[in-house]
N, C-alpha and C positions, 0 to 999 in steps of 0.2 A: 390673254383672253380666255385659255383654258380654263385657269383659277377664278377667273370673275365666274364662269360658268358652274363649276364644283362648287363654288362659295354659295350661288343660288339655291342650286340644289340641294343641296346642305341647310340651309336656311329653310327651302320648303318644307324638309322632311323635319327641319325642329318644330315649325310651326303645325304642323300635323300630326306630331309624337306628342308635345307638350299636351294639347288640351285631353289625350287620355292619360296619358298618366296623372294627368290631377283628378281628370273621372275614378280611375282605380283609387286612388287614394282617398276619395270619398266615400271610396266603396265599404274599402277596409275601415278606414276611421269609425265610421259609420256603425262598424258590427262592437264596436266595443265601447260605444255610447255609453252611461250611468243608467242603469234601471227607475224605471218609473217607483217608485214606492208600492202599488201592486205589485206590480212583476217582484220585485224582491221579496213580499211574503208568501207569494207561490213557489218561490224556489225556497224558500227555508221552511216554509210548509210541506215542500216536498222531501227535501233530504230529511223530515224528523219525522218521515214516514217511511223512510228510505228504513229495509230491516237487512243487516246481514247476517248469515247463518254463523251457528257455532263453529268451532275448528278445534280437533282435537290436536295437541304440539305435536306437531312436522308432518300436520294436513291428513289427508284421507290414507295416503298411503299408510302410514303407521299406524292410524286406528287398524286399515284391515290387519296388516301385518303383524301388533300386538292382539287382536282376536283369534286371529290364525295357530299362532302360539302358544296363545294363552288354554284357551277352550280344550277341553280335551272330552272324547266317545265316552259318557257314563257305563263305568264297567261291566253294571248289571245291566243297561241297554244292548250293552254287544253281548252280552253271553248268551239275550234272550232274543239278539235279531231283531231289537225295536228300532225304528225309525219314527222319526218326525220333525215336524217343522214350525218352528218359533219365532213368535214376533215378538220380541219383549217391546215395551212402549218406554221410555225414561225420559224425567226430566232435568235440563241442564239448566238449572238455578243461573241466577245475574251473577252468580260470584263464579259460575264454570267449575261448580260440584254438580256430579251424576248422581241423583236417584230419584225417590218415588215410581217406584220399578214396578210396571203393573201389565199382564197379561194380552196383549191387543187381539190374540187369536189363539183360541184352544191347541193345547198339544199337551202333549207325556209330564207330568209334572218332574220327572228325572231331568228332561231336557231343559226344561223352565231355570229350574234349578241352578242347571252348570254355566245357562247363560247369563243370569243374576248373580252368579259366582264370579264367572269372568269380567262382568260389567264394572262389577263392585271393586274393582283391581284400578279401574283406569287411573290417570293421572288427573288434575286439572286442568279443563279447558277454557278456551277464550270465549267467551259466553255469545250468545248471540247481542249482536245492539242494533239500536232502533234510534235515529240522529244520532248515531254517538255515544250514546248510554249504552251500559249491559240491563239486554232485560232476560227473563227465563225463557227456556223453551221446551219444546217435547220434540222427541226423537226416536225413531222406531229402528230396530235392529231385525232384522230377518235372518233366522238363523237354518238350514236342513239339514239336519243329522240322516245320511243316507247308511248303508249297509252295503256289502262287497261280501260275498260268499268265494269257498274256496276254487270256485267253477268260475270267476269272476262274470259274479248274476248282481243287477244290482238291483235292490231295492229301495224306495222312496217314498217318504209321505204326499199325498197331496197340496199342491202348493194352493198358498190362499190366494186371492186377487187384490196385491198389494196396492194398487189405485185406489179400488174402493175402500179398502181399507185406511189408506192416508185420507180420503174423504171422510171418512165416518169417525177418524179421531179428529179433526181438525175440526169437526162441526162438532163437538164434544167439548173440545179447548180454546181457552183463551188467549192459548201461547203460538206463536206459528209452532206448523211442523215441518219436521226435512226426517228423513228414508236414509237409512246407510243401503249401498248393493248387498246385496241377497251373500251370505256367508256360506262356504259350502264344506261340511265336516262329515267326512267317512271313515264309517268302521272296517276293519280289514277280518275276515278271519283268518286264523293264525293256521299254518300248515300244522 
């Protein structure tokens, strides 16, 4: 009598699990349906608008890390205590070559200089793309050349307002733009 009892129960509780698990399974089924033929050119309209940014080899860190190294205090800037602060602007071509290297904010043509020096070093990059293709981009470097006196005094140029500035080149270009973080190179005077 116990088992006829347990075997009910048991019974009620399949009759009561069953119709939602085949609910859920409609549920799921359901979300993995075949795309209408719109829905499918909106999604592949969207991924070949889809753009991702350039990457210089072994990502952000190494770019800053080979800038950091590489860049060096223009000697006549340190003997005369100059400071300043550099945007170089570059383009990184569909092939993931750096150049067309052009000024995006006034500063010391010394500094201009050492940072289009350094630039012109890099290696090649993986270009930006856009669906999948590589297309070109622009790319701005922010560089401050500060100063450190023997009294450790420091002096610095005024920083530009690199927002408006990635606005005012990107309404300028055809290419996206992407901003490296702001680079920060000091001169020391020597005891």
């Amino acid at each position: 009598m116990k088992q006829s009892a347990e075997n009910k129960i048991s019974k009620t509780r399949m009759i009561l699990v069953l119709p939602l698990l085949v609910f859920l399974m409609f549920l799921t089924s359901s979300s993995t349906l075949p795309l209408s033929q719109e829905q499918a050119q909106n999604k592949t309209s969207a991924l070949e608008t889809e753009i991702q940014e350039p990457v210089y080899p072994g990502g952000k860190q190494k770019l800053y890390r080979f800038i950091a190294t590489t860049v060096r205090y223009p000697l006549a800037a340190h003997n005369q205590k100059m400071v300043g602060y550099v945007v170089v602007q570059a383009t990184i071509n569909a092939e993931g070559k750096i150049g067309d290297f052009k000024m995006a904010s006034p500063a010391p043509n010394i500094f201009q200089e050492e940072v289009i020096r350094v630039l012109k070093k890099m290696r090649t990059w993986s270009p930006a793309t856009q669906g999948g293709a590589p297309i070109s981009s622009t790319y701005l470097f922010p560089v401050h050349f500060t100063y450190k006196d023997a009294n450790d005094e420091t002096f610095s140029a005024e920083k530009p307002n690199l927002k408006a500035l990635v606005k005012s080149v990107s309404s300028e270009s055809d290419n996206p733009v992407y901003r490296a973080d702001e680079i920060l190179v000091v001169g020391y005077k020597q005891p």
